[in-house]
C-alpha positions as CSV (number, residue, x, y, z in Angstrom):
1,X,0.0,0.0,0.0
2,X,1.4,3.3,-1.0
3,X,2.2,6.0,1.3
4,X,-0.5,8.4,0.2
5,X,-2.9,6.1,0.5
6,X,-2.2,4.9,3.7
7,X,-2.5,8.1,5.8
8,X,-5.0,9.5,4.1
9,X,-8.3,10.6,5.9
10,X,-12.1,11.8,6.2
11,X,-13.3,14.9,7.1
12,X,-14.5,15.5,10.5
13,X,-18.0,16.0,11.7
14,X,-17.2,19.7,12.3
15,X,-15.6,20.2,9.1
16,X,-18.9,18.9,7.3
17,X,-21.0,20.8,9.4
18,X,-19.0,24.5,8.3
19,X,-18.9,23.1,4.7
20,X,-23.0,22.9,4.8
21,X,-23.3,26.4,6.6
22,X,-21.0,27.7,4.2
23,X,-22.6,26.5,1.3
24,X,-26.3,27.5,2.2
25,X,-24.9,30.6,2.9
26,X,-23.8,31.1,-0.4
27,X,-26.8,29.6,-1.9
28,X,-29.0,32.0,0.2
29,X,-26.8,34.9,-0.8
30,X,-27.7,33.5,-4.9
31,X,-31.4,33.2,-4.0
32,X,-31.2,36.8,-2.3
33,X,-29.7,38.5,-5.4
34,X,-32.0,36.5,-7.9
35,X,-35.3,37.3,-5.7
36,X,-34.0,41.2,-5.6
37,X,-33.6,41.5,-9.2
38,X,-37.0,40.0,-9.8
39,X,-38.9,42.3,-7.8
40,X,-36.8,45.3,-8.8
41,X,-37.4,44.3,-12.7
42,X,-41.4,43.2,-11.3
43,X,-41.1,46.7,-10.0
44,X,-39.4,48.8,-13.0
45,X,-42.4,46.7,-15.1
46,X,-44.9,48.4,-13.3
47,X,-43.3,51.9,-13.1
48,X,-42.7,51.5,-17.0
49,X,-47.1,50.9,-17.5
50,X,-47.7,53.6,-15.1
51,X,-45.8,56.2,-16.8
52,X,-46.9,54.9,-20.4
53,X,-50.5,55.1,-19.2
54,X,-50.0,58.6,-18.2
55,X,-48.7,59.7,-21.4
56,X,-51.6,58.3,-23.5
57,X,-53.9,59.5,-21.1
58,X,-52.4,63.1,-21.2
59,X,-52.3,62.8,-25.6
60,X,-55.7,60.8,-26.0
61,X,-57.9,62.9,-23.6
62,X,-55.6,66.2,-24.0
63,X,-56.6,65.7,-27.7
64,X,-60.3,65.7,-27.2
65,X,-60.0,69.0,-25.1
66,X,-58.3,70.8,-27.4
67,X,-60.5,70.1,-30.2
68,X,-63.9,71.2,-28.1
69,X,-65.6,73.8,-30.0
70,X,-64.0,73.4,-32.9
71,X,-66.0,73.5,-36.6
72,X,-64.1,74.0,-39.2
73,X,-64.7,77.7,-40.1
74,X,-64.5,80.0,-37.2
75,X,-68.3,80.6,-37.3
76,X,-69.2,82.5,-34.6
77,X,-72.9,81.2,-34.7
78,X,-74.5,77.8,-34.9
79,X,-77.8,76.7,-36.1
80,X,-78.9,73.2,-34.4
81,X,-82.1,71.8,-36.5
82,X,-81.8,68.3,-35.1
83,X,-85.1,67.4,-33.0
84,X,-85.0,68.0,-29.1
85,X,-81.3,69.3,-29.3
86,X,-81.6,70.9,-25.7
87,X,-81.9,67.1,-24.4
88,X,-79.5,65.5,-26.1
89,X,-75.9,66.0,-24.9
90,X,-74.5,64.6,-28.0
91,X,-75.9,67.7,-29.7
92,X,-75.6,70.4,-27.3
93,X,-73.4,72.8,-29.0
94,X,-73.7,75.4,-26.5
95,X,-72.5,73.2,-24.1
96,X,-69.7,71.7,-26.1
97,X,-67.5,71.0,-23.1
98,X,-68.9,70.1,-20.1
99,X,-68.0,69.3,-16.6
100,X,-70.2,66.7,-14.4
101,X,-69.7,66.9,-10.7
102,X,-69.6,63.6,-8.6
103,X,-73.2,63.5,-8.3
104,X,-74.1,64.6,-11.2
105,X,-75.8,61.6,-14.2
106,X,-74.4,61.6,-17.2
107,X,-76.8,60.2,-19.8
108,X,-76.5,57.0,-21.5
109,X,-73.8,55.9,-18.3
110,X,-75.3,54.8,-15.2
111,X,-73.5,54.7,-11.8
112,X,-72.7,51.0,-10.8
113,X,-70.3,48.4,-10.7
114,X,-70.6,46.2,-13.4
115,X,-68.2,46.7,-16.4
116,X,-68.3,49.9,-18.6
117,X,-70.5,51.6,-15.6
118,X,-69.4,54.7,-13.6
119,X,-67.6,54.6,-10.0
120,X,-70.1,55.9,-7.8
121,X,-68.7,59.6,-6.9
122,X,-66.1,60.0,-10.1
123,X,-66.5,63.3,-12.3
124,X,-66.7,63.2,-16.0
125,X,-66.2,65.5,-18.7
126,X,-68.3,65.9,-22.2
127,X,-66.3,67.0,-25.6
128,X,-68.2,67.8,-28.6
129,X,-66.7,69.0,-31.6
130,X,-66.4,69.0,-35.8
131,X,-64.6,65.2,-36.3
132,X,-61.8,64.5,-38.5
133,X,-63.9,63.1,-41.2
134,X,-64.0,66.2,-43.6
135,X,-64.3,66.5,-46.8
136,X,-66.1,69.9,-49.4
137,X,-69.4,71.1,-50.5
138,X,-69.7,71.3,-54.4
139,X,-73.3,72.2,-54.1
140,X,-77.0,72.3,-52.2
141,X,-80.5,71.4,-53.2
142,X,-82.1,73.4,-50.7
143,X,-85.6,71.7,-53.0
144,X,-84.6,67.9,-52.4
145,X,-82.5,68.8,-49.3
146,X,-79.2,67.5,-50.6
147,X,-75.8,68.1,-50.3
148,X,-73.6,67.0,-53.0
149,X,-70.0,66.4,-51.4
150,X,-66.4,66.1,-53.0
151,X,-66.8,62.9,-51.2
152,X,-69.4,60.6,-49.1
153,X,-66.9,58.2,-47.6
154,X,-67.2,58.1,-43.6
155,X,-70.7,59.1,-43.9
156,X,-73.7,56.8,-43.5
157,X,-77.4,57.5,-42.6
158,X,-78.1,58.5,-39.2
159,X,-74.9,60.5,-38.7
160,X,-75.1,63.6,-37.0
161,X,-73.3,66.2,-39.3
162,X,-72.6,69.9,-39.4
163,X,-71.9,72.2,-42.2
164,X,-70.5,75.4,-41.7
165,X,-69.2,78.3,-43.7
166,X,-67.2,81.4,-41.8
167,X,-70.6,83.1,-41.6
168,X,-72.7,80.1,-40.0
169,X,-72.9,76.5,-38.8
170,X,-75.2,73.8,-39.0
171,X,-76.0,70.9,-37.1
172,X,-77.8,68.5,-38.8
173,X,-79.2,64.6,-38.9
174,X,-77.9,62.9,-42.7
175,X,-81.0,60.7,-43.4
176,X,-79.6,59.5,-46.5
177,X,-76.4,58.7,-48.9
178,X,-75.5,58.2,-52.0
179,X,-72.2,58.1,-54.0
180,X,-72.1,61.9,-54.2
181,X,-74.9,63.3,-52.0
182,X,-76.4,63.3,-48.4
183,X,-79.3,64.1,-47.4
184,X,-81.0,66.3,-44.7
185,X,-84.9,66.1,-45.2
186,X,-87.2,66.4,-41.9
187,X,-87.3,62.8,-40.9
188,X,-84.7,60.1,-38.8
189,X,-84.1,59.7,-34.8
190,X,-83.9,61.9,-33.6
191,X,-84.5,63.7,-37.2
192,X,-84.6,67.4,-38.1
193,X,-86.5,69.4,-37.1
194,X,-86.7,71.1,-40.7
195,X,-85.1,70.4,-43.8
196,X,-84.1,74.1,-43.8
197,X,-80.9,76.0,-42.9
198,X,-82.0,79.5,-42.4
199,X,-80.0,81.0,-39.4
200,X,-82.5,81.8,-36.6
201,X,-81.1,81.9,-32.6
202,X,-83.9,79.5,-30.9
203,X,-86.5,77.2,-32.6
204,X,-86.6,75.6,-35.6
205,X,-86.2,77.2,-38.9
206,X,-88.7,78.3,-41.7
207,X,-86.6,79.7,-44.2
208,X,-83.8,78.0,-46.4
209,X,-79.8,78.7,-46.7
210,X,-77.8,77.6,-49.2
211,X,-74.2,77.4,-48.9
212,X,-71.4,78.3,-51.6
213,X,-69.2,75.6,-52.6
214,X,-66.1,74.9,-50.6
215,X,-68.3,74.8,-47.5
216,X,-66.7,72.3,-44.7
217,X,-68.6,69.2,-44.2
218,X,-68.2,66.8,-41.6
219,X,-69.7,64.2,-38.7
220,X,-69.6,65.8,-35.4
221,X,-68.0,64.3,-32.6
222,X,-69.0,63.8,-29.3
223,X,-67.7,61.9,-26.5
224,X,-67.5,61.3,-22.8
225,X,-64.5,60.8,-20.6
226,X,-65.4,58.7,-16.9
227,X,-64.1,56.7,-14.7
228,X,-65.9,53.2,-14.8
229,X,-65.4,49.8,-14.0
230,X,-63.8,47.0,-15.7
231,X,-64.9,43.5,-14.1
232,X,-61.4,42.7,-13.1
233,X,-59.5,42.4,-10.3
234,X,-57.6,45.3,-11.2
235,X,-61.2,47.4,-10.3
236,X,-61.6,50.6,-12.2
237,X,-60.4,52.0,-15.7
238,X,-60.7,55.3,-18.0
239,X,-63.3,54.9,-20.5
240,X,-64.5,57.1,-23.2
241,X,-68.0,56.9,-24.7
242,X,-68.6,58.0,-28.3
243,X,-71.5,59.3,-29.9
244,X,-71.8,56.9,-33.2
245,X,-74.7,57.0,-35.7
246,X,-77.9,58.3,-34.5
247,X,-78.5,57.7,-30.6
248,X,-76.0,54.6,-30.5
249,X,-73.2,55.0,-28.4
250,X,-69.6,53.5,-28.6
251,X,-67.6,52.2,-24.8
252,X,-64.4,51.3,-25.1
253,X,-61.5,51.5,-21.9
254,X,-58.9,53.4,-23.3
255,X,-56.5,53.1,-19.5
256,X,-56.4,50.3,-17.5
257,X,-55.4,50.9,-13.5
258,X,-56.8,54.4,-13.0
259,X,-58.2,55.0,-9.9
260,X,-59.5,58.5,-9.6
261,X,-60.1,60.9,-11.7
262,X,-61.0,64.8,-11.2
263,X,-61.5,67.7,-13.1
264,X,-61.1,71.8,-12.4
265,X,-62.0,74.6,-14.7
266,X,-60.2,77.9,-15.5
267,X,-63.1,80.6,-16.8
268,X,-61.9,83.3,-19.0
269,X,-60.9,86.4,-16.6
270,X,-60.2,83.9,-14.0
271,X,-56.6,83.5,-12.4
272,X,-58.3,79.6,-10.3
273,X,-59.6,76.6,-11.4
274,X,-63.0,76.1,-10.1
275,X,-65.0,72.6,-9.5
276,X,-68.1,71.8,-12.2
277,X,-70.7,72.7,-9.6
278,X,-69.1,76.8,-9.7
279,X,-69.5,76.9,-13.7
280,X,-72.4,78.6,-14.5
281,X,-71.5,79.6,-18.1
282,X,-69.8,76.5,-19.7
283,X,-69.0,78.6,-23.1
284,X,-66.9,80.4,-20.3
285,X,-64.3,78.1,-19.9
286,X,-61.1,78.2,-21.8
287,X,-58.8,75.6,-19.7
288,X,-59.3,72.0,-18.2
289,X,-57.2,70.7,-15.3
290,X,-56.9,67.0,-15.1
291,X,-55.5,65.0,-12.0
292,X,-55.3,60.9,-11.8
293,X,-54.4,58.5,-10.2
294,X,-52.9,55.9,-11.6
295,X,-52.2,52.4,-9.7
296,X,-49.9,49.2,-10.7
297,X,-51.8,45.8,-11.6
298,X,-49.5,43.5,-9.9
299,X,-49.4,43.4,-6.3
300,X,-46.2,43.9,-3.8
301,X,-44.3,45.8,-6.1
302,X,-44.1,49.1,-3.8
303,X,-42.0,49.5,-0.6
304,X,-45.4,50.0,0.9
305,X,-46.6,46.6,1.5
306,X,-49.6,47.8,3.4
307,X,-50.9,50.3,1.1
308,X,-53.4,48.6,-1.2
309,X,-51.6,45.3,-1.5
310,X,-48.4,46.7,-2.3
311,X,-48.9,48.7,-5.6
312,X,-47.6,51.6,-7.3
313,X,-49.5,54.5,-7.5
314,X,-48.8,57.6,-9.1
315,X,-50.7,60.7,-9.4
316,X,-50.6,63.0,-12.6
317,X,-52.1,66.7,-13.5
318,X,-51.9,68.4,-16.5
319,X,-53.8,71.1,-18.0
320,X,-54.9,71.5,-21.4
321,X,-56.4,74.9,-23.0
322,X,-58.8,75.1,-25.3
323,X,-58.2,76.1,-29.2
324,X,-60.9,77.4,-30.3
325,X,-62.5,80.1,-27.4
């Protein structure tokens, strides 16, 4: 037997015992470093979705804000022939944006908590304004109530339309289409009041107006921004409900995670931002304050354990004027 061999020995019970302490040690110190970087990247995740939230929120709804009021021509007066156009807020004009306190109804979005339906004491805030979908008058048959168009694409029967020149606008129900012309005779839901145009300030109208060509033409836009919920377990979203052909309505959640949501108004030859409930005169206002709060969807990503499950929450303001006041 060889020397080596022969005085060689085992380790002793102590020695094991510090190799295993060592070891998990070591393995504890791995786990720690992996479990940190997870919830640190878990963490960032969340941050990331917050912030991106906040920025479409800020573009999306700053976007609608902006474009309140707006026709097309600078008109300084609107006609409104649709039927009952004071009870409708899709074709209020006058009140083109609008502020709802927390107890105020908005119609067409009950307060509830099944999906699409308002929190219980959230605001909400009502755009309406000329939409993208333009296109040119080439003439009107005040006669057959036509307008013949540069083009009829994007429109379809129902619609609610306006047509305006720099001297007037009109809001009107199309109640037909063809390949060049629409229609505005005294029929549809709600329907016109009038297949007329002639500018009068109340009531309908009983004499005609024809308007040159190049007058704008377009469907009018009207939406509603709320806070509503989602039927998930992350609770409550932004939504945004838009007006579509006739009395239908369009919901769709445009932010997922919000979890308040509050607006404040700046009047013209104001230097504060008031609450809904102190706007008298909603033609008035020539700035919109918005402040959310925006929360994480995963849990125990926050130092705050104990704060609503551990998740982020961020609040942002921003304020957006008006364009055209």
């Amino acid at each position: 037997m060889s020397t080596s061999l022969r005085y060689q020995q085992g380790l002793s019970l102590i020695e094991l015992m510090i190799s295993l302490i060592l070891g998990s040690l070591i393995t504890l110190s791995v786990t720690g470093v992996i479990l940190a970087g997870k919830s640190s990247f878990s963490t960032q995740t969340n941050l990331a979705t917050i912030q991106e939230n906040a920025l479409l929120v800020s573009q999306l709804l700053g976007q609608d804000i902006r474009a309140a009021s707006f026709n097309g021509c600078g008109s300084q007066r609107t006609l409104n022939i649709l039927n009952n156009s004071g009870s409708d807020w899709w074709s209020e004009w006058d009140e083109s944006l609008k502020g709802y306190s927390a107890s105020e109804e908005v119609a067409d979005i009950d307060f509830g908590t099944s999906a699409e339906e308002r929190v219980s004491g959230s605001q909400a805030l009502q755009v309406i304004y000329a939409d993208n979908n333009e296109t040119y008058l080439t003439g009107q048959n005040s006669g057959s109530a036509t307008l013949t168009l540069a083009s009829t694409s994007g429109f379809s029967s129902g619609d609610i339309a306006m047509i305006c020149d720099p001297e007037q606008a009109t809001i009107f129900q199309v109640t037909s289409v063809s390949s060049s012309t629409i229609g505005y005779a005294k029929a549809g839901s709600p329907g016109n009041c009038a297949a007329l145009m002639g500018y009068v300030s109340s009531g309908c109208p009983s004499s005609a107006r024809v308007y040159g060509a190049g007058a704008y033409v377009t469907r009018l836009g009207a939406v509603v921004w709320y806070l509503g919920y989602n039927g998930r377990t992350s609770g409550t979203s932004l939504y945004r409900m838009e007006q579509e052909s006739g009395t239908a309505q369009k919901i769709e959640e445009m932010v997922e995670g919000v979890s308040a949501l509050t607006f404040t108004y700046m009047i013209s030859g104001s230097t504060s931002y008031v609450s809904a409930g102190s706007v008298s005169d909603w033609s008035k206002v020539v700035a919109v304050k918005t402040t959310l709060a925006l929360t994480s969807a995963d849990s125990y990503v926050s130092t705050s354990s104990s704060t609503d499950s551990g998740r982020l929450q961020r609040t942002l303001t921003f304020v957006t004027a008006l364009r055209n006041r």
